[in-house]
C-alpha positions as CSV (number, residue, x, y, z in Angstrom):
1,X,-18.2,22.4,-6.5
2,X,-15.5,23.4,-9.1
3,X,-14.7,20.9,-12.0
4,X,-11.9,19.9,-12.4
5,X,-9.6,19.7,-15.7
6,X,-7.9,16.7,-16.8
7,X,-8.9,13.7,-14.4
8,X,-9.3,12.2,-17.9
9,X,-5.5,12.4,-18.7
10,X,-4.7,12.2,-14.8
11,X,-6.5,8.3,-14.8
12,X,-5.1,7.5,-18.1
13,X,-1.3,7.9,-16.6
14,X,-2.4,6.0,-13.3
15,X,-2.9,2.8,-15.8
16,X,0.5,2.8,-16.2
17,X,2.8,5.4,-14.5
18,X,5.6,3.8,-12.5
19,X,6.3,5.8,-9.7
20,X,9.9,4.7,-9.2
21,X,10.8,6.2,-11.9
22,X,10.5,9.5,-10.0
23,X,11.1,8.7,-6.5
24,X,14.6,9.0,-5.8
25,X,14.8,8.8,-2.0
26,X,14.2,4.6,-2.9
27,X,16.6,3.4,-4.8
28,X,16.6,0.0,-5.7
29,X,19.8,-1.0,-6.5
30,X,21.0,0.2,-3.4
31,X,19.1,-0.7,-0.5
32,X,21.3,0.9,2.2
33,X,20.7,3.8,1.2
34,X,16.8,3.4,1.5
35,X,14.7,5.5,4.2
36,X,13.9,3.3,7.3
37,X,10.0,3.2,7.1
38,X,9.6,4.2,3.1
39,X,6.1,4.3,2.5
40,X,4.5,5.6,-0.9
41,X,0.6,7.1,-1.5
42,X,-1.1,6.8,-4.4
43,X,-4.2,9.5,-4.0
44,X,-2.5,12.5,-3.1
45,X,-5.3,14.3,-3.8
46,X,-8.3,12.2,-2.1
47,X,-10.1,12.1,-5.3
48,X,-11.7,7.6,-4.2
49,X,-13.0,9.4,-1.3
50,X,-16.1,10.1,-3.4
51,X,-16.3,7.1,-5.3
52,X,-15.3,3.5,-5.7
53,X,-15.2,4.5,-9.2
54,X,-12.5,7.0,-8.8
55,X,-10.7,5.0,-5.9
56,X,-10.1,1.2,-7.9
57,X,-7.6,2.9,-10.4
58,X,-5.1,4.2,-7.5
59,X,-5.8,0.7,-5.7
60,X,-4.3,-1.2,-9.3
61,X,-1.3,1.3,-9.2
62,X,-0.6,0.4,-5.8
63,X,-0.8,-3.4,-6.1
64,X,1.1,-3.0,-9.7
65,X,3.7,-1.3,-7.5
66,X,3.4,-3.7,-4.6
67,X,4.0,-6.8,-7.3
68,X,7.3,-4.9,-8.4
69,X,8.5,-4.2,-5.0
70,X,8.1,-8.4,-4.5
71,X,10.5,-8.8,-7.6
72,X,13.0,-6.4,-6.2
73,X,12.8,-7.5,-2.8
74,X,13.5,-11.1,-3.3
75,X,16.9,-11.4,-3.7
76,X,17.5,-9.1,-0.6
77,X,19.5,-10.4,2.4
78,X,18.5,-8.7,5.7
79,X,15.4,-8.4,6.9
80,X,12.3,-6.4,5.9
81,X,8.3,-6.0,5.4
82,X,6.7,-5.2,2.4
83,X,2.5,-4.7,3.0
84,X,-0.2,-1.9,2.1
85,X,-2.5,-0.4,4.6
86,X,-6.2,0.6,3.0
87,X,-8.5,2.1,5.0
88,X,-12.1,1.7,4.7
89,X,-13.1,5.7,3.7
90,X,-9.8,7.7,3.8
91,X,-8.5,6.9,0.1
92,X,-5.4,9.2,0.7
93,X,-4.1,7.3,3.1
94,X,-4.0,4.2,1.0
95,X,-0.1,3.4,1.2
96,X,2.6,0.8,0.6
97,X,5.3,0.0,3.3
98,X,8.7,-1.2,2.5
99,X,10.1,-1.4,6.4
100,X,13.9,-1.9,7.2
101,X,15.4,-2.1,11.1
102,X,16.8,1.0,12.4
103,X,18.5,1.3,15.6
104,X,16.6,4.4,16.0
105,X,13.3,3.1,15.5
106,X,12.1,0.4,17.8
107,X,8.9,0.3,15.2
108,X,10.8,-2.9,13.7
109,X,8.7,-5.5,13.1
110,X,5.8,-3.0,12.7
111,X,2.9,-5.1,14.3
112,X,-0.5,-3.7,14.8
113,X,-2.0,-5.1,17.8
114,X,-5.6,-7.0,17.5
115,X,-5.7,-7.6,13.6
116,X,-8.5,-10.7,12.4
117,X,-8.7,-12.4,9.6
118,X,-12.3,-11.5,9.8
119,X,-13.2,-7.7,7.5
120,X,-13.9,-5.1,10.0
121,X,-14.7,-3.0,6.6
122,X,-17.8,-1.4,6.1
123,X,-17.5,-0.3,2.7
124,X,-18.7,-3.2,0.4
125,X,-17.3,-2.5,-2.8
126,X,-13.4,-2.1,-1.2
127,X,-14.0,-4.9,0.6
128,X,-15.0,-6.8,-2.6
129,X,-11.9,-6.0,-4.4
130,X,-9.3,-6.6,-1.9
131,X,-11.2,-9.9,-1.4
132,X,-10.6,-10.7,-5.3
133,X,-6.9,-9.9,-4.8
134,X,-5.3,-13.0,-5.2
135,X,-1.7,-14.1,-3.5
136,X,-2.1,-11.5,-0.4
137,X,-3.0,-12.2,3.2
138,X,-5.1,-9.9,4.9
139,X,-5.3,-8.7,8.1
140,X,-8.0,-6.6,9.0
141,X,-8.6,-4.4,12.5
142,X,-9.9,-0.4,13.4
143,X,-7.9,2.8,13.6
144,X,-10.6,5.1,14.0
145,X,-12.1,3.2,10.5
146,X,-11.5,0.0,9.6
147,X,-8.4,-1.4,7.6
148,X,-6.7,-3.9,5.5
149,X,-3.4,-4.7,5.9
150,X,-2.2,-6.7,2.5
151,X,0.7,-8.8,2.7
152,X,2.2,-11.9,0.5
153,X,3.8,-15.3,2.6
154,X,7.6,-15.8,2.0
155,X,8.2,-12.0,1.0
156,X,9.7,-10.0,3.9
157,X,9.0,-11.0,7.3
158,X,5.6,-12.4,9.1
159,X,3.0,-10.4,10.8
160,X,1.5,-13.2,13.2
């Protein structure tokens, strides 16, 4: 396996990167202009597929963003979700949803059938920190692994 050069300066910036900074297909002041089902990764590169370890600093960056989205989000008058999806093994597909209608897209309310509030998660340590996550509801099911869907009350619309 090659080594790779400068995960040390890569996790230093993930402590306090904001990613909205760069993205400009979301911007915040103007939410008509935002795509219909935005949604933003965190581990591009898959690197918390090998370890918890390496996985918890991209999980903080998402919920760091996930708590800013809430502030921005709040003063909005139409309807929307804001959750994360984490799936048990696939770190790279760890994302944060901001969904808006679009008369396009009959995805709207995005609702995933047959979620529990029981963890259908089989890796312990993920499990352990989304459990110590304080202010979310979670929703757990399978989609060919199990997930996690994070969402707070009173932001956005319901997903029971």
């Amino acid at each position: 396996m090659k080594k790779q050069r400068g995960l040390n300066r890569y996790y230093k910036k993930l402590e306090h990167q904001n990613e909205f900074d760069k993205r400009l297909e979301l911007n915040l002041d103007d939410a008509e202009t935002w795509p219909k089902y935005w949604h933003l990764h965190f581990d591009h590169y898959g690197l918390g597929d090998h370890s918890f370890k390496k996985r918890k600093p991209h999980l903080d960056k998402l919920f760091r963003h996930f708590d800013f989205l809430v502030g921005r989000t709040n003063k909005l008058d139409f309807d929307f979700q804001l959750y994360a999806v984490i799936l048990d093994f696939h770190s790279s597909s760890d994302a944060l949803f901001l969904h808006i209608p679009d008369s396009n897209n009959g995805q709207f309310l995005f609702k995933i059938e047959e979620l529990s509030a029981e963890t259908t998660l089989k890796n312990k340590l993920l499990n352990e920190y989304l459990e110590s996550l304080d202010g979310y509801e979670k929703l757990y099911g399978n989609s060919r692994q199990g997930l996690c869907l994070l969402y707070r009350k009173g932001v956005g619309l319901p997903f029971v």
